[in-house]
C-alpha positions as CSV (number, residue, x, y, z in Angstrom):
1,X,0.0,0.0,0.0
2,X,1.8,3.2,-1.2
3,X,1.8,5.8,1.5
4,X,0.3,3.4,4.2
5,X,2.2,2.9,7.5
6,X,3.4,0.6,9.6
7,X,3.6,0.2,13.7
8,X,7.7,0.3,14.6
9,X,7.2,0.3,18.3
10,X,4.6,-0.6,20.8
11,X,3.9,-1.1,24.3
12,X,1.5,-2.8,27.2
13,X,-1.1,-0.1,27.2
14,X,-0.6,1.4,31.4
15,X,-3.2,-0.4,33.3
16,X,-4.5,-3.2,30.5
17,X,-1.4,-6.1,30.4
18,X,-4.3,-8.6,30.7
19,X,-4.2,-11.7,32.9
20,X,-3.2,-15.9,31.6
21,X,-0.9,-14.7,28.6
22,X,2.4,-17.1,28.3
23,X,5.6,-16.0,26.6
24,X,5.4,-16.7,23.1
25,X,0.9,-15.9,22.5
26,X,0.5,-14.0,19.3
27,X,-1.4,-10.6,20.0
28,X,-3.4,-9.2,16.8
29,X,-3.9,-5.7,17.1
30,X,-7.2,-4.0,16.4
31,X,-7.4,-0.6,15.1
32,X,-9.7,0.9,12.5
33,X,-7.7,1.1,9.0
34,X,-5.2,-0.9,10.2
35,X,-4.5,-4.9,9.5
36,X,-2.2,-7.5,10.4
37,X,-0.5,-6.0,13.3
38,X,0.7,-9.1,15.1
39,X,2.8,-8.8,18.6
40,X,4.6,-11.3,20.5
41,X,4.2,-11.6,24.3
42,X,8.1,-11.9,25.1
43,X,7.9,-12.2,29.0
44,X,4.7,-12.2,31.6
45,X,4.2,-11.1,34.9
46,X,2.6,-12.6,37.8
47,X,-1.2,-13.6,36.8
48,X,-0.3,-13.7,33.2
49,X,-0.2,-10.4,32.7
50,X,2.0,-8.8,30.1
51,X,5.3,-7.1,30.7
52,X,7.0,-7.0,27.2
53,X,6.2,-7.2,23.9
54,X,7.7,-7.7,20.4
55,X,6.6,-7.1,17.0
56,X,5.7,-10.0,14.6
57,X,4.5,-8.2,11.7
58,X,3.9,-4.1,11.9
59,X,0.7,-4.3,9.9
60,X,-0.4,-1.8,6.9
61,X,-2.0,1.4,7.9
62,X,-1.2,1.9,11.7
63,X,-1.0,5.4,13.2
64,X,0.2,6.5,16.5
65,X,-2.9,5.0,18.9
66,X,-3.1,4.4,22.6
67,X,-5.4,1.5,24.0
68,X,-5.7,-0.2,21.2
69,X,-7.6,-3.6,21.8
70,X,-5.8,-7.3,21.0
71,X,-7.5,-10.4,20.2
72,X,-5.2,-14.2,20.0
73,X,-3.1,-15.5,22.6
74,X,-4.6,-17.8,25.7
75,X,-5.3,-14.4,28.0
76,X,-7.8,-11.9,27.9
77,X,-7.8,-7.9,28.9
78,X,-4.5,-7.0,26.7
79,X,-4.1,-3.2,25.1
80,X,-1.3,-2.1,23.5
81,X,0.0,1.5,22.6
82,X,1.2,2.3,19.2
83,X,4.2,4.6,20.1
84,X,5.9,5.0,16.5
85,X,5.4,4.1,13.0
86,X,7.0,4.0,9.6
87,X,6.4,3.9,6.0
88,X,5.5,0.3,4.9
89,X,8.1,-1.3,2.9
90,X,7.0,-4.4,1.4
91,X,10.3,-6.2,1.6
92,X,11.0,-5.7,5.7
93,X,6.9,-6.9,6.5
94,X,6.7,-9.6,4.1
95,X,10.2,-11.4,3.6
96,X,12.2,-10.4,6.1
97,X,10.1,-10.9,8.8
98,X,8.6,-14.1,7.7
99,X,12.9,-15.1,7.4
100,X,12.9,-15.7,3.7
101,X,15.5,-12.9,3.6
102,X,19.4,-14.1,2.8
């Protein structure tokens, strides 16, 4: 998508790290305009609640968004903050990512 953006940094929205997550649950972000933002829950707290996350996949057409809903993963209650995005570039979302790269 030419002109669309991409999330480059996100975190456990203050207050909503959910509860029964386990290191390595997907999170899919949900934002209007925005698709196939997927996280990965790198470490948990006590309860399951999340204390870091990584990005899968930035998605097409994120903007800078706080509380944004998640669905996936074994917990419940998770919202993320979109802190930072970037052009989308085809090549880092697609190949890279997915480890097709060289």
């Amino acid at each position: 998508s030419v002109g669309a953006n991409t999330a480059s940094a996100v975190n456990v929205h203050s207050g909503a790290a959910g509860l029964n997550y386990v290191a390595g649950d997907t999170a899919i972000v949900t934002l209007a305009g925005m698709t196939g933002c997927r996280l990965n829950v790198a470490s948990v707290g006590g309860s399951g609640s999340v204390t870091a996350l990584t990005i899968n996949i930035g998605g097409v057409g994120a903007t800078v968004a706080s509380n944004c809903a998640t669905t996936g993963g074994s917990g419940t209650g998770l919202a993320v903050d979109i802190t930072a995005v970037v052009p989308y570039n085809w090549y880092t979302n697609t190949i890279a990512l997915a480890g097709w790269a060289d």
